[in-house]
C-alpha positions in Angstrom: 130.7 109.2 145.6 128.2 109.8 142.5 124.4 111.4 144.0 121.8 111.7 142.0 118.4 111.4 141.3 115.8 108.6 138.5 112.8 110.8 137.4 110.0 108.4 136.9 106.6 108.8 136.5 103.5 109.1 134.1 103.6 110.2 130.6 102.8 113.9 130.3 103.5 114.5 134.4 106.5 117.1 134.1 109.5 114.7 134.2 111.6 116.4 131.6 110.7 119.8 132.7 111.5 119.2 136.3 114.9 117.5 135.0 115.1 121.2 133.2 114.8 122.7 136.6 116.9 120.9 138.8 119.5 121.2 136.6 119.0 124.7 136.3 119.0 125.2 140.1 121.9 122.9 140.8 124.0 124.7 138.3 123.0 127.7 139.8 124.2 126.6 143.0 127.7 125.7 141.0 126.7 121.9 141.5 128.0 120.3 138.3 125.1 118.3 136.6 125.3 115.3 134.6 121.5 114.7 132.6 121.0 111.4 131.2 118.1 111.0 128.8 116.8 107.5 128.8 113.5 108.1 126.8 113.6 107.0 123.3 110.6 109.1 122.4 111.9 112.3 123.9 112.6 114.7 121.5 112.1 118.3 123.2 114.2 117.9 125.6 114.3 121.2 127.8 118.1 120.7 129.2 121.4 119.7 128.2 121.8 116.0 128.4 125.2 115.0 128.9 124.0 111.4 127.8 120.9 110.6 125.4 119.5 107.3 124.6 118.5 108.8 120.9 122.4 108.4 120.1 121.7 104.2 120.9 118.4 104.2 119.0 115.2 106.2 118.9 111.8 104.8 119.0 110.6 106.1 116.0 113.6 103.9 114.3 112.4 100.9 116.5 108.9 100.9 115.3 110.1 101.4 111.5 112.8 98.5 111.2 110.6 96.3 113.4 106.4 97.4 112.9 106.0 97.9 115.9 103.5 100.6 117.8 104.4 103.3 120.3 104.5 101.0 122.9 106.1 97.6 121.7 108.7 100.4 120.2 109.5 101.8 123.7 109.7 98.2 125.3 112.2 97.3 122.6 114.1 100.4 122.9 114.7 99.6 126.5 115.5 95.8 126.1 118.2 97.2 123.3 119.4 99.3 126.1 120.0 96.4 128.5 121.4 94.3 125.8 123.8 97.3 125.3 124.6 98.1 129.2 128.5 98.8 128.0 127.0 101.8 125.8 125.5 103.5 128.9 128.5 102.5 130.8 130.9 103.8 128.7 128.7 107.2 128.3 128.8 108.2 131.9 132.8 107.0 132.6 134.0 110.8 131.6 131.8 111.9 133.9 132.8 109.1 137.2 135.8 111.0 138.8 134.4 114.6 138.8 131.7 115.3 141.7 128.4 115.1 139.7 125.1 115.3 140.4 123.4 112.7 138.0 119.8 113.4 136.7 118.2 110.5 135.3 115.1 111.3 132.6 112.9 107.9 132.3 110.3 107.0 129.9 106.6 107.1 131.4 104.9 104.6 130.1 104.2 101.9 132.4 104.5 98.8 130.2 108.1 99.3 130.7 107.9 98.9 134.6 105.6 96.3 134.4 106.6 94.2 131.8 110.9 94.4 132.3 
């Protein structure tokens, strides 16, 4: 059975670095980690993520195709993401037999949790 852990919270708060740690730490401890990167807009990312939204569609290519700003990007990112559940799913199926510990790095801007 799959354990793992969604990182949420404000922009700026630490999210990706803590996912940087606990990855670190858990692989440390010869736990094999599985990061999943579900922000469009992150593009330092501090760890090795085994899956990364930015292979679906990046926000900076949201707001150019569409006009949109930083934050009607994000919010279509996310609803291309749902429209495209079978990506994600078919991402994390090499990964659903082994024992993993799955690290899920979310976007922090609230619109997203308030309007979806």
């Amino acid at each position: 059975m799959p354990f793992g852990q969604v990182v949420i919270g404000p922009p700026g708060s630490g999210k990706t670095t803590y996912c940087s740690g606990i990855q670190q730490f858990l692989n440390a401890l010869g736990r094999k980690t599985v990061v999943v990167n579900l922000d469009p807009a992150n593009e330092s990312m501090q760890y090795a993520s085994a899956v990364d939204i930015g292979d679906l569609i990046t926000l900076d290519d949201a707001m150019d195709a569409h006009g949109l700003g930083p934050n009607g990007g994000m919010v279509y990112c996310i609803e291309y993401l749902e429209k495209n559940m079978g990506w994600l799913l078919d991402q994390l199926k090499p990964y659903a037999d082994d024992e993993c510990y799955f690290i899920f790095d979310c976007p922090g801007q609230v619109e997203l949790y308030t309007h979806n």
